[in-house]
VOBA-1610 file (N, C-alpha, C; in pm, whole numbers, padded with zeros to 5 digits, always signed):
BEGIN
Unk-01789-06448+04103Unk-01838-06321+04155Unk-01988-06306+04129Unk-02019-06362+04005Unk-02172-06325+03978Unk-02274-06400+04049Unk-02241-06572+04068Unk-02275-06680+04175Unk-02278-06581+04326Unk-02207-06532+04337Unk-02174-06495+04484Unk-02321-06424+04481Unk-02314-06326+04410Unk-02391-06189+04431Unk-02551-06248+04391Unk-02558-06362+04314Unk-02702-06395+04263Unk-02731-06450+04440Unk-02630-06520+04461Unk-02690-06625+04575Unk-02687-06503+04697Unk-02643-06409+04725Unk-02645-06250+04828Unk-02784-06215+04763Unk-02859-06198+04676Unk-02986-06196+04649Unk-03100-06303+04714Unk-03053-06430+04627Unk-03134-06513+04669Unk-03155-06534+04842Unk-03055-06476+04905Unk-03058-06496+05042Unk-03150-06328+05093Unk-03174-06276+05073Unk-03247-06180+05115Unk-03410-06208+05076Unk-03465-06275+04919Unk-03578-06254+04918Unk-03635-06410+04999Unk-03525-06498+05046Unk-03577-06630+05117Unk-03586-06555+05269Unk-03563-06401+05318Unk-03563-06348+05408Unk-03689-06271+05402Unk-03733-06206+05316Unk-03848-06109+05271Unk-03872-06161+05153Unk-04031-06199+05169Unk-04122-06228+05094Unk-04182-06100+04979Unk-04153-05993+05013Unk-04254-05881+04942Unk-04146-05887+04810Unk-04065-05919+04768Unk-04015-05881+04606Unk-04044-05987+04543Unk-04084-05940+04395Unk-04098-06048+04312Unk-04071-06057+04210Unk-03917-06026+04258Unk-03800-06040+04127Unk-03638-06028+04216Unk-03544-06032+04142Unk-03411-06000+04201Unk-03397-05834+04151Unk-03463-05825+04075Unk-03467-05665+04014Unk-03509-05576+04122Unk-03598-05591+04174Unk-03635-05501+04297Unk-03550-05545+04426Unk-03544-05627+04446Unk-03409-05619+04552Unk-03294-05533+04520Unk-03274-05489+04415Unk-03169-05408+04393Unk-03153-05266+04451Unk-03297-05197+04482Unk-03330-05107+04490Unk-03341-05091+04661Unk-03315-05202+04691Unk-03326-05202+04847Unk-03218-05123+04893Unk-03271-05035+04967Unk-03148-04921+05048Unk-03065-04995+05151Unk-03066-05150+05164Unk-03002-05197+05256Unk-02900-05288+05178Unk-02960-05303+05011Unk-02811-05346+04958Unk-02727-05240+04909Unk-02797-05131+04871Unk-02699-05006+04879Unk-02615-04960+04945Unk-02671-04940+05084Unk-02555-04934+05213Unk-02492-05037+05211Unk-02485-05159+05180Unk-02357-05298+05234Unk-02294-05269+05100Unk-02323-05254+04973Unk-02226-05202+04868Unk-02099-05106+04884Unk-02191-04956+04917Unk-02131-04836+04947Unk-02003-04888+05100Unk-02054-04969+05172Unk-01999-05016+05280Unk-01846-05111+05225Unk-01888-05160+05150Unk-01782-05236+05092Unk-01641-05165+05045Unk-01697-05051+04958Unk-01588-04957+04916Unk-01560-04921+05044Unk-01642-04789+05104Unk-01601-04752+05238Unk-01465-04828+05294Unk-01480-04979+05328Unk-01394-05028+05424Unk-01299-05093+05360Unk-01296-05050+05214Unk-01169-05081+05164Unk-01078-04975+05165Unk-01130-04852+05129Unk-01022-04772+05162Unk-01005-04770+05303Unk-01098-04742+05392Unk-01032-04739+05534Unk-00926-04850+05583Unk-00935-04955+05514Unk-00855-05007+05562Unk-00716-04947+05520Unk-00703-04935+05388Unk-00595-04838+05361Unk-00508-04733+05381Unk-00632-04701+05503Unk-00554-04574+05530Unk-00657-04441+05501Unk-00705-04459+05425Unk-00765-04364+05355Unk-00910-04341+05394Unk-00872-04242+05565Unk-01010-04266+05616Unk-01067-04133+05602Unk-01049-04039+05549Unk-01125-03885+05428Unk-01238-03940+05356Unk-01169-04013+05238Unk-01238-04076+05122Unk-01349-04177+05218Unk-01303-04266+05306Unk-01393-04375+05376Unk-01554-04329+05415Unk-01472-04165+05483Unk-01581-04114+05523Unk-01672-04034+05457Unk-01681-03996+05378Unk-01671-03952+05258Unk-01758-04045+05216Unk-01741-04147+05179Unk-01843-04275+05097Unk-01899-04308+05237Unk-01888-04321+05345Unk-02004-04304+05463Unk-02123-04202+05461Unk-02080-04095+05422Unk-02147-03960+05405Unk-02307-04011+05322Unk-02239-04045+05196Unk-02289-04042+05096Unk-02392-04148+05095Unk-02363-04263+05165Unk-02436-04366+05177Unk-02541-04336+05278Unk-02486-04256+05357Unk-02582-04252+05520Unk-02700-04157+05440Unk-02612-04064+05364Unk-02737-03951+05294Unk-02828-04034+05200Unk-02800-04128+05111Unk-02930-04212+05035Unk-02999-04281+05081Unk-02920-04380+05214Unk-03005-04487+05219Unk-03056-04499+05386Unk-03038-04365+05500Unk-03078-04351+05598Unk-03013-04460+05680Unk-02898-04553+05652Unk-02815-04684+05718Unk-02667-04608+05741Unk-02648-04606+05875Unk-02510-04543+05905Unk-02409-04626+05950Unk-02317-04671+05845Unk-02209-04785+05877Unk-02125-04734+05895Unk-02067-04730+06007Unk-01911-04669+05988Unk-01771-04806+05919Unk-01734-04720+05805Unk-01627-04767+05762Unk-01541-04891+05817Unk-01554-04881+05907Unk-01423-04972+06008Unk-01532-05063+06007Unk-01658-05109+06042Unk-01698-05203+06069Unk-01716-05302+05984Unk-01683-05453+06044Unk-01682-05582+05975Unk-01771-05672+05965Unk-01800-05681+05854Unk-01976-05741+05818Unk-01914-05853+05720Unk-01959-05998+05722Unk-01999-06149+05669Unk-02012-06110+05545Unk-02125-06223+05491Unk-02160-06263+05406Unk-02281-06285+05410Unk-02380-06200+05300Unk-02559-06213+05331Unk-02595-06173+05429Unk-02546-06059+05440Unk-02572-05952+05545Unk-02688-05822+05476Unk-02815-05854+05565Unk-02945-05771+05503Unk-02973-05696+05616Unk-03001-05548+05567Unk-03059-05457+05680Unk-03213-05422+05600Unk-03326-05440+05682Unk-03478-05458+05618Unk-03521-05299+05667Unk-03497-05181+05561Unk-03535-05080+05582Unk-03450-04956+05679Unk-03458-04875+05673Unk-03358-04770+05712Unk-03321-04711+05864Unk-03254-04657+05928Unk-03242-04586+06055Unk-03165-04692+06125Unk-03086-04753+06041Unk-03007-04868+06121Unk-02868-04789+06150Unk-02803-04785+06263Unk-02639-04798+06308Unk-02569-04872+06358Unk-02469-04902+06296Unk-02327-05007+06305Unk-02248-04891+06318Unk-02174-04903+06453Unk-02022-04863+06496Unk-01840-04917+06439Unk-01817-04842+06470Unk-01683-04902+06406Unk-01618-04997+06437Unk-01649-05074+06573Unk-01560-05191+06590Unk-01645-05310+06566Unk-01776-05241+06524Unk-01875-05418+06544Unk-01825-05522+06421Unk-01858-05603+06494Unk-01821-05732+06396Unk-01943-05767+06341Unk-01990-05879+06239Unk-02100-05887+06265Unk-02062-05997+06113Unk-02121-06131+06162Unk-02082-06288+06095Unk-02177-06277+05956Unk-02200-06409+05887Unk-02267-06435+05835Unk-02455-06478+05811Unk-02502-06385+05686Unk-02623-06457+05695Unk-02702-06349+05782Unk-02687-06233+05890Unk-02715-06133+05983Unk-02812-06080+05929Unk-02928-06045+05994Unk-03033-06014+05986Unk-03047-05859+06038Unk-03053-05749+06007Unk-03093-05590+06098Unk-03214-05589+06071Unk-03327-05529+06118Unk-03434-05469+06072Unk-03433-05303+06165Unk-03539-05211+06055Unk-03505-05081+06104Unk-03520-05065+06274Unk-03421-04899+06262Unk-03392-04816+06385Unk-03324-04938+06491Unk-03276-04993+06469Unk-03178-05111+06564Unk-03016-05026+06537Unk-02948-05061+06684Unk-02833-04972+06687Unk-02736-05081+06709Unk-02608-05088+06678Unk-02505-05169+06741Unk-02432-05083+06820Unk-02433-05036+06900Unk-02414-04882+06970Unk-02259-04922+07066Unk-02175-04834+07072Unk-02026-04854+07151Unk-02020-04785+07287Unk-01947-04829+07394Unk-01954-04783+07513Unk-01826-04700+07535Unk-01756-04669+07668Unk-01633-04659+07672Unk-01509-04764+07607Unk-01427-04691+07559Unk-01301-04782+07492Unk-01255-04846+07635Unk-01263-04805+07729Unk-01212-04874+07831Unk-01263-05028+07884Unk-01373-05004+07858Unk-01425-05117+07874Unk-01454-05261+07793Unk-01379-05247+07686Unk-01349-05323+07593Unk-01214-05357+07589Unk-01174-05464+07517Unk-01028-05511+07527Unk-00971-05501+07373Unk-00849-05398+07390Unk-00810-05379+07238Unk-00880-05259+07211Unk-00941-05208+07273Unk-00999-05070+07187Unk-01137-05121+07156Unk-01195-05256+07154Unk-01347-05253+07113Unk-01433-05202+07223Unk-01521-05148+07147Unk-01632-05080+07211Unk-01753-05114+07149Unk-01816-05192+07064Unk-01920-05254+06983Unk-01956-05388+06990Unk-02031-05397+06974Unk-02079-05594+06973Unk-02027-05644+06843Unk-02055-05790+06909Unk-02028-05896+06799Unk-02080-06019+06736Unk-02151-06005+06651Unk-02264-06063+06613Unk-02241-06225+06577Unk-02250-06288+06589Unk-02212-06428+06506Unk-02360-06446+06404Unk-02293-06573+06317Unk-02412-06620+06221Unk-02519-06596+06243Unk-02574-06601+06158Unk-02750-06606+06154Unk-02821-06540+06268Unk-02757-06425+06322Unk-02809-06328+06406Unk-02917-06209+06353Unk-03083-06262+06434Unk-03169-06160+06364Unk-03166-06022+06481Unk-03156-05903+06455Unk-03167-05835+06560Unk-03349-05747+06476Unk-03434-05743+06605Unk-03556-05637+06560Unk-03576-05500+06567Unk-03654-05498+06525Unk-03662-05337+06506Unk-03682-05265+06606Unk-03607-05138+06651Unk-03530-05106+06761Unk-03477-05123+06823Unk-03412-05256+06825Unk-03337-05295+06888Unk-03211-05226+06955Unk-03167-05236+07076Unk-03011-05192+07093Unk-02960-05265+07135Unk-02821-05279+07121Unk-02708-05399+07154Unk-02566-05280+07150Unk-02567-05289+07286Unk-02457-05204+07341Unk-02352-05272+07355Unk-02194-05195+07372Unk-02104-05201+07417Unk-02022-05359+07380Unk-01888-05409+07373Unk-01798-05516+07355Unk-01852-05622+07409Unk-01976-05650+07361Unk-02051-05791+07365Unk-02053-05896+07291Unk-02102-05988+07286Unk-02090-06125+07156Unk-02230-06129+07232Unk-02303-06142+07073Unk-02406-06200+07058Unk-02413-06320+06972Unk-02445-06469+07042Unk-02428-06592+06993Unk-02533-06645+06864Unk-02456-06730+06825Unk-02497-06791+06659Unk-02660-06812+06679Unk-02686-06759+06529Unk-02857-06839+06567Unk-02962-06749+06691Unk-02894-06629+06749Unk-02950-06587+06831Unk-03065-06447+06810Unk-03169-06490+06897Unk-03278-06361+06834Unk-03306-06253+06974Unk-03303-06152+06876Unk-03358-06009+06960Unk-03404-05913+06938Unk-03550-05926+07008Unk-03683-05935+07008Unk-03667-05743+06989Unk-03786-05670+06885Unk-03786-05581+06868Unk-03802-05495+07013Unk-03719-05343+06986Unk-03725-05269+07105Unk-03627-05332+07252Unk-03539-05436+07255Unk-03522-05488+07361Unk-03358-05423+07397Unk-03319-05402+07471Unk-03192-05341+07506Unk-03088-05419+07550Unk-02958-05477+07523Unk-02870-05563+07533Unk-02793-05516+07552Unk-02749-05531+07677Unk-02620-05492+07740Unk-02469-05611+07785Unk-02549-05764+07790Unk-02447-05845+07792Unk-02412-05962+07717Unk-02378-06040+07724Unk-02332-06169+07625Unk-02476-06224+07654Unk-02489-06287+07505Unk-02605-06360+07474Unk-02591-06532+07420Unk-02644-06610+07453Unk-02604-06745+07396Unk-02674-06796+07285Unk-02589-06916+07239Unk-02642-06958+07072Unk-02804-06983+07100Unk-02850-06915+06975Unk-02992-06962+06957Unk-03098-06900+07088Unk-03032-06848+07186Unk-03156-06760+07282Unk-03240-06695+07191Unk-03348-06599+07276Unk-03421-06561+07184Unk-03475-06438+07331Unk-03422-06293+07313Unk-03365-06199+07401Unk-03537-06100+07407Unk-03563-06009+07493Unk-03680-05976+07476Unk-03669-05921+07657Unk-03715-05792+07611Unk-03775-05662+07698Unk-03630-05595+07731Unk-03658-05485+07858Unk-03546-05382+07922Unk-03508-05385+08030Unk-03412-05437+08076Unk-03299-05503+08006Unk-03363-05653+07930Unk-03268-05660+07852Unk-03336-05808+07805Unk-03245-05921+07842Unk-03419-06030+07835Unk-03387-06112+07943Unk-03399-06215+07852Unk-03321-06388+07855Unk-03371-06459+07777Unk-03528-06544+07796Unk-03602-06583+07679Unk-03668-06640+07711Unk-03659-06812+07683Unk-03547-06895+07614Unk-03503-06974+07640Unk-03382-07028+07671Unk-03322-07145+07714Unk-03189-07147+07705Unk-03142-07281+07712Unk-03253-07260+07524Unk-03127-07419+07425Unk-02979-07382+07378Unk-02939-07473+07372Unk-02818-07452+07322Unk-02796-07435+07119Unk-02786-07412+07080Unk-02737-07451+06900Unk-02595-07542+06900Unk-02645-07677+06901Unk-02525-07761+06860Unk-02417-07732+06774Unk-02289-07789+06849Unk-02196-07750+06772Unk-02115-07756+06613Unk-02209-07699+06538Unk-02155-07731+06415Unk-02201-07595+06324Unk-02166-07656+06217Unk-02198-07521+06117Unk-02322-07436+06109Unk-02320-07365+06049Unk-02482-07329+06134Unk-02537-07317+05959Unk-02650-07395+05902Unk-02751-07375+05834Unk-02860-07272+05804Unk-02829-07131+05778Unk-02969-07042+05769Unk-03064-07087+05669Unk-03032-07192+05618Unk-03141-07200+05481Unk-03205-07312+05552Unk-03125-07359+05637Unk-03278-07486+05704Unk-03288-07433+05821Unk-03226-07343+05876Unk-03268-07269+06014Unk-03369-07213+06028Unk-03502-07212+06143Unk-03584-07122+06098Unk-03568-07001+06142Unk-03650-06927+06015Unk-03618-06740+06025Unk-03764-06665+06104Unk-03694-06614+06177Unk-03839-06537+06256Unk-03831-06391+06254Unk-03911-06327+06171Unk-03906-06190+06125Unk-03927-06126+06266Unk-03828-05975+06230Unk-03820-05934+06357Unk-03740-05970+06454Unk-03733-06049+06463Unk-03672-06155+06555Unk-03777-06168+06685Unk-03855-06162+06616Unk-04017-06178+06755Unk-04090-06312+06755Unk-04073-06417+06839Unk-04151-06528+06798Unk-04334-06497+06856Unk-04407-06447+06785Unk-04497-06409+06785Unk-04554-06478+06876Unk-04614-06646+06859Unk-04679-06693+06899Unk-04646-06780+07041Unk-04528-06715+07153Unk-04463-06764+07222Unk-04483-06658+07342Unk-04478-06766+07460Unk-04471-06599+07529Unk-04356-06544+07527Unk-04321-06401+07554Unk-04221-06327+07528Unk-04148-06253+07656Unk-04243-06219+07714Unk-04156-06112+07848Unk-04159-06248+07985Unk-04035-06270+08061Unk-04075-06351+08153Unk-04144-06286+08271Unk-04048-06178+08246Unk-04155-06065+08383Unk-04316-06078+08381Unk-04356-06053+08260Unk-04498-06048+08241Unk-04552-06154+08264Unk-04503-06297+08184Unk-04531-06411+08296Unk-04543-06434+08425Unk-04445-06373+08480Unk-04496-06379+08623Unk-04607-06293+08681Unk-04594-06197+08636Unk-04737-06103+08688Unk-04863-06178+08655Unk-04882-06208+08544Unk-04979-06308+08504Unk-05025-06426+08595Unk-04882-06466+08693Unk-04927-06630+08754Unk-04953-06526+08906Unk-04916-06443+08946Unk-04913-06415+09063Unk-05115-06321+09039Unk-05131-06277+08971Unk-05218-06213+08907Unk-05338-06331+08957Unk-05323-06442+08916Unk-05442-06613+08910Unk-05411-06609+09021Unk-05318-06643+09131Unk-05297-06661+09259Unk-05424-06534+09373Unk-05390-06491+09299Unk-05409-06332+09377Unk-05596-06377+09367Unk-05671-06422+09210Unk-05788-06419+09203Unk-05826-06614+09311Unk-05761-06634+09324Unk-05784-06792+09383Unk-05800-06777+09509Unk-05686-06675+09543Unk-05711-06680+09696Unk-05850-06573+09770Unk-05869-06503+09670Unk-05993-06407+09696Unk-06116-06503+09687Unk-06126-06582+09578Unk-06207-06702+09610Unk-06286-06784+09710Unk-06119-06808+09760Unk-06154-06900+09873Unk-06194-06799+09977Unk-06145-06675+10045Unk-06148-06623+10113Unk-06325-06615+10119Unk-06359-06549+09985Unk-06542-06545+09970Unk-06627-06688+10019Unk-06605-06815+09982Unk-06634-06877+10038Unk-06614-06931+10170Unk-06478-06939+10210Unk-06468-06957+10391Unk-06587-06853+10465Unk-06575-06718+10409Unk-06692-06646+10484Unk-06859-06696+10466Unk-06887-06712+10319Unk-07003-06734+10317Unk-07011-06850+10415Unk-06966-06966+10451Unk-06978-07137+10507Unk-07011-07025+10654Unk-06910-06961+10708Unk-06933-06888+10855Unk-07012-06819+10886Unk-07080-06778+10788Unk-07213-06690+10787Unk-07350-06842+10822Unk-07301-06929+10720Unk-07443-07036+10740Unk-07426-07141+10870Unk-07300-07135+10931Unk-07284-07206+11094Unk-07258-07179+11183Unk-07246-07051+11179Unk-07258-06951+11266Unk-07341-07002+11394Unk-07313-06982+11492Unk-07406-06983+11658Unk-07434-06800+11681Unk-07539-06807+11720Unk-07614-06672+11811Unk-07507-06627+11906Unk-07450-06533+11913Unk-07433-06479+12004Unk-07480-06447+12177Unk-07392-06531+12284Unk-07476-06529+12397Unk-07461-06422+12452Unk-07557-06381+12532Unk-07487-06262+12618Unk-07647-06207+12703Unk-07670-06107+12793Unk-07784-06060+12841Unk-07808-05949+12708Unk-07741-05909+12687Unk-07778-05794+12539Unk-07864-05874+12443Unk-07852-05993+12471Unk-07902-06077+12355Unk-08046-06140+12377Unk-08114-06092+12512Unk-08209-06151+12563Unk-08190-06269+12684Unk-08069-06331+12716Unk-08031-06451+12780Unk-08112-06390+12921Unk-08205-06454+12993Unk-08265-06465+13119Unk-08115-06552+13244Unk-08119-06421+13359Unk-08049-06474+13443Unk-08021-06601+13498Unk-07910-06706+13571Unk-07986-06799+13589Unk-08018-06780+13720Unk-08132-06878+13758Unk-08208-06923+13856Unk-08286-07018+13912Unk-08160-07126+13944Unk-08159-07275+13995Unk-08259-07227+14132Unk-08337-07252+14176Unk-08370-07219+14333Unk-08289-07336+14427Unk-08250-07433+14355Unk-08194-07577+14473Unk-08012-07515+14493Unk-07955-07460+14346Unk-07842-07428+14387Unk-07810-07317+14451Unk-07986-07193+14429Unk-07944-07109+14492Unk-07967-07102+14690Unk-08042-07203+14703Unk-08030-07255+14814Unk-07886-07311+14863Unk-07824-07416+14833Unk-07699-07440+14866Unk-07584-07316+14867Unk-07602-07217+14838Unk-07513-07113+14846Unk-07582-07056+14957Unk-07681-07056+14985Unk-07653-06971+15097Unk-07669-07031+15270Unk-07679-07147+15224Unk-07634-07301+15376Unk-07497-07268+15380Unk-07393-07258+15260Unk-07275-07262+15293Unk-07239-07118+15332Unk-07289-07031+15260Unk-07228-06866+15343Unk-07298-06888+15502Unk-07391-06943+15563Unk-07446-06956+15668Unk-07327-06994+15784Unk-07317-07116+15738Unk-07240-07233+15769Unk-07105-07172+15828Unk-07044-07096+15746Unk-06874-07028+15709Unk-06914-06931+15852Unk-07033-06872+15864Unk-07039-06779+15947Unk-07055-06793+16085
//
């Protein structure tokens, strides 16, 4: 039990760098809520959903993290700061990452099978801050989502989810095997900073260069037509009538002639 709980430490400050001790991790309002959470969903499971709620109350009032009782949370499960909600049917694996104001939010019971109405998180799932992840979804192992981004459907291993609706921005797979968070890499937030992020915005961006290329060329095709340009003919332009005297002779032998 004490192994368990040293190594449920050690897995949060290899997550967050700012403590520099296991002593101050203690104080984290996000191991408070998965504690208080623990009791919570033991009595609920029991039956005893007064008391459940009750130690929901109490937890939601210290540590600003609103778990409902019923919900099923792993192992090394860290929420990084407060205004987080978990619903009652979410699942949510090992190793799970929350950071604040992120919701696991439930839709109609109808639309879930069995009564779920909440997502379902697998391993090493970072969700960012604000995140939402709606309704009887699975969100896949290893998978990231990008602060503020709104999730409404199944997500695959190791994507990495971003904008409204969110869209992926890759789509490797996470091979099939156990999944490693301690050699996995961790990307705070779940924002890969230095990547691009919105694909939409990518495209505005390429259509954006298109848009300046073709104005380009357009400036130069004109300038070239400006420098080879021919004069304009015309009598407005000065052009003198013509006046062959030999052809204008032959025109009038033949009107002669006709007559």
């Amino acid at each position: 039990m004490l192994n368990s709980f040293i190594s449920y430490l050690e897995s949060i400050k290899m997550r967050d760098p700012a403590p520099r001790s296991r002593w101050e991790i203690l104080l984290y309002p996000g191991v408070w809520a998965l504690a208080l959470h623990r009791l919570a969903h033991w009595l609920y499971q029991g039956e005893l959903y007064f008391l459940a709620r009750m130690i929901n109350h109490i937890s939601r009032f210290l540590t600003c993290i609103d778990i409902h009782p019923g919900a099923k949370i792993g192992r090394n499960f860290f929420v990084d700061h407060g205004f987080v909600v978990i619903g009652e049917t979410a699942c949510i694996g090992d190793n799970v990452t929350l950071y604040q104001c992120s919701t696991l939010g439930g839709t109609d019971p109808t639309n879930g099978v069995g009564g779920k109405r909440h997502p379902t998180l697998r391993n090493g799932v970072i969700v960012g801050s604000g995140a939402q992840i709606l309704g009887p979804i699975e969100i896949g192992a290893n998978a990231r989502i990008g602060a503020n981004a709104v999730v409404t459907r199944d997500v695959n291993e190791n994507a990495v989810m971003v904008g409204i609706p969110a869209r992926a921005t890759n789509e490797e797979e996470v091979p099939d095997k156990k999944i490693d968070t301690k050699k996995a890499e961790f990307i705070p937030y779940g924002t890969p900073c230095g990547d691009q992020l919105d694909p939409n915005l990518h495209e505005i961006q390429l259509m954006h260069t298109e848009i300046a290329l073709l104005q380009k060329k357009i400036e130069n095709f004109i300038a070239n037509q400006t420098k080879t340009s021919i004069p304009p003919i015309g009598p407005d332009k000065g052009l003198q009538p013509y006046s062959d005297p030999d052809m204008l002779s032959k025109g009038n032998d033949s009107a002669g002639s006709s007559a």
